[in-house]
VORO-921049 format. One line per 8 residues: number of its first residue (from 1); for each residue z, x, y of N, C-alpha, C, O. Coordinates in nm, 3 decimals. Last residue first. Layout:
N
NUM = Z/X/Y/Z/X/Y/Z/X/Y/Z/X/Y; ...
//
This chain:
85
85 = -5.096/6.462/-3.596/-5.215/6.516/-3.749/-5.360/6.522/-3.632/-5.471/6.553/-3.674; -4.808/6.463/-3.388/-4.947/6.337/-3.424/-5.052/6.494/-3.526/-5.049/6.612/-3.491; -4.484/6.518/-3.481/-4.604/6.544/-3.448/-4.762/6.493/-3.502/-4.810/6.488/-3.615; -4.165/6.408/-3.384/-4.283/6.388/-3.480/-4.382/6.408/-3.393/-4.395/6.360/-3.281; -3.945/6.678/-3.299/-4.046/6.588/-3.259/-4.129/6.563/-3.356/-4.177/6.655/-3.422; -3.605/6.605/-3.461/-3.722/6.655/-3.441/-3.844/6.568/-3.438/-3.872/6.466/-3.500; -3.354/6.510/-3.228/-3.417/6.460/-3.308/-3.540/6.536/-3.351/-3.611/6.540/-3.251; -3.043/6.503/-3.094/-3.165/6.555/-3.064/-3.218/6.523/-3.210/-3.138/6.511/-3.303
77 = -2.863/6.277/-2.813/-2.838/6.366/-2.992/-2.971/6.414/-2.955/-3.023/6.396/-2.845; -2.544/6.164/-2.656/-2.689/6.257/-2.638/-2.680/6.312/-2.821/-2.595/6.350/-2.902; -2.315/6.016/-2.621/-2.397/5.988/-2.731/-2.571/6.041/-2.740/-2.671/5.993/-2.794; -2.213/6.164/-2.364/-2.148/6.160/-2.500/-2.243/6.136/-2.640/-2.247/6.211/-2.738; -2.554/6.098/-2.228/-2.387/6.124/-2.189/-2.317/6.200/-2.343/-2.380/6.281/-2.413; -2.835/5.923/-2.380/-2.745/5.993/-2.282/-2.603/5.982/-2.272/-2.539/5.881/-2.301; -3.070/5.913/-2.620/-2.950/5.867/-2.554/-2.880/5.920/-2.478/-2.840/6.017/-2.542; -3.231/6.200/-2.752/-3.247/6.077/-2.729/-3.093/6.012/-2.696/-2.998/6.068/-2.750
69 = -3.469/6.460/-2.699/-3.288/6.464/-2.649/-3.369/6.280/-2.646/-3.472/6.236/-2.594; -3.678/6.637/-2.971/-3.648/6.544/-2.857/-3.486/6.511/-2.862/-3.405/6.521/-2.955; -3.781/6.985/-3.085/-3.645/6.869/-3.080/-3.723/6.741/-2.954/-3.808/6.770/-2.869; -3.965/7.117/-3.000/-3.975/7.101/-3.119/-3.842/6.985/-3.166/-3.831/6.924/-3.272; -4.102/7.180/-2.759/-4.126/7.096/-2.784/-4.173/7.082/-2.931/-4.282/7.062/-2.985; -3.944/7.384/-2.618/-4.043/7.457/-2.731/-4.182/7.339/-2.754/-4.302/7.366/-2.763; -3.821/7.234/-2.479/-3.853/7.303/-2.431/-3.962/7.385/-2.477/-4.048/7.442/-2.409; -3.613/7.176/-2.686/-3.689/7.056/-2.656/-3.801/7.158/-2.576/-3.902/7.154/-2.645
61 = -3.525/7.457/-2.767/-3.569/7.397/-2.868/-3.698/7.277/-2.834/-3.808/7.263/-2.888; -3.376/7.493/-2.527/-3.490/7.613/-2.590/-3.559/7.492/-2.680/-3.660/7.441/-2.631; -3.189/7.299/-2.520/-3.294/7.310/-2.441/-3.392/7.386/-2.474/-3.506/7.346/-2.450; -3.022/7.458/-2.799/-3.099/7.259/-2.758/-3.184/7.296/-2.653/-3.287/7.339/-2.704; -2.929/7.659/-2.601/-2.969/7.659/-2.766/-3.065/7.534/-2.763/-3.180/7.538/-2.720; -2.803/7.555/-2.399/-2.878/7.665/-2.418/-2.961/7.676/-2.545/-3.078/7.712/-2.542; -2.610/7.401/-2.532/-2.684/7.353/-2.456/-2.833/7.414/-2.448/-2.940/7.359/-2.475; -2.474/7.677/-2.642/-2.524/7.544/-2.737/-2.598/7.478/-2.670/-2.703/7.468/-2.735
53 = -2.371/7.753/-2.419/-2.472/7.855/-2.486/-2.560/7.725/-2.573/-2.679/7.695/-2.563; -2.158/7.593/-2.303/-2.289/7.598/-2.243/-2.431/7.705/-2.318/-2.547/7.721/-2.277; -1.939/7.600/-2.517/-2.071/7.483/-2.515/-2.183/7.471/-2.465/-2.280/7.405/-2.504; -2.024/7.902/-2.735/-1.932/7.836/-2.627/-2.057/7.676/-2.610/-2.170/7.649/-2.651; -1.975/7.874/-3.146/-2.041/7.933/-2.969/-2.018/7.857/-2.890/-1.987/7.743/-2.923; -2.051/7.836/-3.402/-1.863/7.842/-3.312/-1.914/7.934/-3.191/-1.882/8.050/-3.163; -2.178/7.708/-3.530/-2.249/7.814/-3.468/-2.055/7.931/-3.399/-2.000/8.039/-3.375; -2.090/7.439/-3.605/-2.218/7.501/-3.672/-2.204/7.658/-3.651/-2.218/7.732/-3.749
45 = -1.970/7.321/-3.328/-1.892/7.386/-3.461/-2.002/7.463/-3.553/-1.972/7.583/-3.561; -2.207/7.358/-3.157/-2.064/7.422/-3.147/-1.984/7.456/-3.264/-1.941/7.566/-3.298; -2.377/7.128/-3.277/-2.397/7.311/-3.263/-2.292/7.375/-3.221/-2.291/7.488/-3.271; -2.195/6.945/-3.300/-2.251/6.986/-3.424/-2.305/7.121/-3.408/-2.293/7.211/-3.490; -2.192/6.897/-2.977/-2.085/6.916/-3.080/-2.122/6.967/-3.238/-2.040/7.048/-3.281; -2.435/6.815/-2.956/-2.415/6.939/-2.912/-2.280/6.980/-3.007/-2.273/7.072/-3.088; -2.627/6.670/-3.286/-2.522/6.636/-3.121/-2.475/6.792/-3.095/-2.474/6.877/-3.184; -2.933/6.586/-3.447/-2.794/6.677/-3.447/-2.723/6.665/-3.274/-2.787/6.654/-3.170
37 = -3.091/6.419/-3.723/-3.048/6.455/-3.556/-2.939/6.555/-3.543/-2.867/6.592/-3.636; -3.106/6.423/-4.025/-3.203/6.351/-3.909/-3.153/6.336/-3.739/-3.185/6.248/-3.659; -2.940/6.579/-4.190/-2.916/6.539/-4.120/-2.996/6.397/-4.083/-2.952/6.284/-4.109; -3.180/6.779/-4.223/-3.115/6.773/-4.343/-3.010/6.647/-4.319/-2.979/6.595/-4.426; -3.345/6.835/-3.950/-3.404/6.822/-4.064/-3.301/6.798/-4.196/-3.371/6.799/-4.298; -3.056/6.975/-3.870/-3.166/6.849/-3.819/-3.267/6.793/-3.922/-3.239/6.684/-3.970; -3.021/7.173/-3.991/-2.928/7.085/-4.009/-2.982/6.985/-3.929/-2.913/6.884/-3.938; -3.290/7.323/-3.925/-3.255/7.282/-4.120/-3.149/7.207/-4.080/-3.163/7.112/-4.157
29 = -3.250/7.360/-3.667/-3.353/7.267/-3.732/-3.320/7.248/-3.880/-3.334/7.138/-3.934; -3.036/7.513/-3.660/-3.047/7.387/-3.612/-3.115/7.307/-3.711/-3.076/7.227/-3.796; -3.148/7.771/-3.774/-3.002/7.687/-3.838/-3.000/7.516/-3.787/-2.971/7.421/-3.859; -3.389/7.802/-3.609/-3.332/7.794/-3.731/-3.250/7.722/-3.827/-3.274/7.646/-3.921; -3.168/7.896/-3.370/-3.229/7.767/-3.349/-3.301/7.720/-3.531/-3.265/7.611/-3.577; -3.037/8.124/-3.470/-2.979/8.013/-3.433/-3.022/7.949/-3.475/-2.989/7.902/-3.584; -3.257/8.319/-3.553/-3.206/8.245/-3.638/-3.098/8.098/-3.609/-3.081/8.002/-3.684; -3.463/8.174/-3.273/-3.398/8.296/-3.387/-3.313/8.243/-3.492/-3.304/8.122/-3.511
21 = -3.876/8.146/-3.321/-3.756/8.098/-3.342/-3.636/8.147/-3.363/-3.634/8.189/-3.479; -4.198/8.132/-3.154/-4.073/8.218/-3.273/-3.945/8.155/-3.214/-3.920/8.123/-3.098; -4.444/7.987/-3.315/-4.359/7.974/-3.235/-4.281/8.038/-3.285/-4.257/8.041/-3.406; -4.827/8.090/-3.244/-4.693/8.025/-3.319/-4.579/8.050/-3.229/-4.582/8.103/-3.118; -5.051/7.922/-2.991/-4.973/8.026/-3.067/-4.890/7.972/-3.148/-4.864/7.852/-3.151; -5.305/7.740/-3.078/-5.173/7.742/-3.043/-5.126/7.838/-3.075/-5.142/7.870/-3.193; -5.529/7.677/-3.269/-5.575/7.732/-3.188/-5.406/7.775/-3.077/-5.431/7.859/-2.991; -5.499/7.532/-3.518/-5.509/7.422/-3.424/-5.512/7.537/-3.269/-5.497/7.481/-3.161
13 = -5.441/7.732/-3.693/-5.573/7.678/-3.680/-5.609/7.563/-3.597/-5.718/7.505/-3.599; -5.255/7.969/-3.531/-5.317/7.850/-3.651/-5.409/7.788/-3.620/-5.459/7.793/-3.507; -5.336/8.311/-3.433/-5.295/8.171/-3.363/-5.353/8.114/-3.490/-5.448/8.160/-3.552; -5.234/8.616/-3.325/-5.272/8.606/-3.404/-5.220/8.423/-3.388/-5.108/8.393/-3.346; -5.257/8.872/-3.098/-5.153/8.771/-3.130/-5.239/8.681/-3.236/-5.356/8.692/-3.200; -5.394/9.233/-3.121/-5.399/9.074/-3.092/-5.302/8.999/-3.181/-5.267/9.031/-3.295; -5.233/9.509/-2.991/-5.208/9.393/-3.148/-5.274/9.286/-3.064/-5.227/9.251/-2.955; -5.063/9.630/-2.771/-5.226/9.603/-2.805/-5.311/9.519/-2.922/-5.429/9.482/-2.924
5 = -4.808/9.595/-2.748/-4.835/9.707/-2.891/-5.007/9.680/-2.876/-5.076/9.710/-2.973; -4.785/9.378/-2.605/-4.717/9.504/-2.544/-4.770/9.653/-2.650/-4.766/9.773/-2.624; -5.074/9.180/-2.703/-4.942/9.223/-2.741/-4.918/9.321/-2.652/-5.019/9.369/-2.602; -5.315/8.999/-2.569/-5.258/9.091/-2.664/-5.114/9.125/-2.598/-5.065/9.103/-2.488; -5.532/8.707/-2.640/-5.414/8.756/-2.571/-5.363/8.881/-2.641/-5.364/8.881/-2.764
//
């Protein structure tokens, strides 16, 4: 695959591109990873961004298929996906 710059994209060794991340989502994952889940409310205050951006934020993430969304309504949290070796 190449780049807008003609650069071939460059892939790990499981043949996948990598994944880019911005610093938001970033921030997530280290307070997920430091944590073991995180609630939309936790990216709101974390980030002090509106709620539908935070949503925004979380969906990128499951979407990446690097968070999972476990329980619904109020008690929605996100969890990082364990990945099978």
């Amino acid at each position: 695959m190449r780049t807008l710059c003609g650069m071939e994209k460059n892939s790990d060794e499981t043949g996948k591109e990598p994944v880019r991340l911005s610093a938001e989502e970033l921030a997530i994952l280290d307070y997920t990873h430091q944590f073991g889940s995180v609630t939309l409310s936790n990216v709101i205050d974390i980030h002090r961004i509106p709620r539908r951006t935070a949503q925004r934020r979380l969906q990128t993430l499951v979407s990446k298929g690097i968070l999972e969304k476990f329980n619904q309504g109020p008690a929605t949290q996100y969890r990082i996906l364990a990945r099978s070796k």
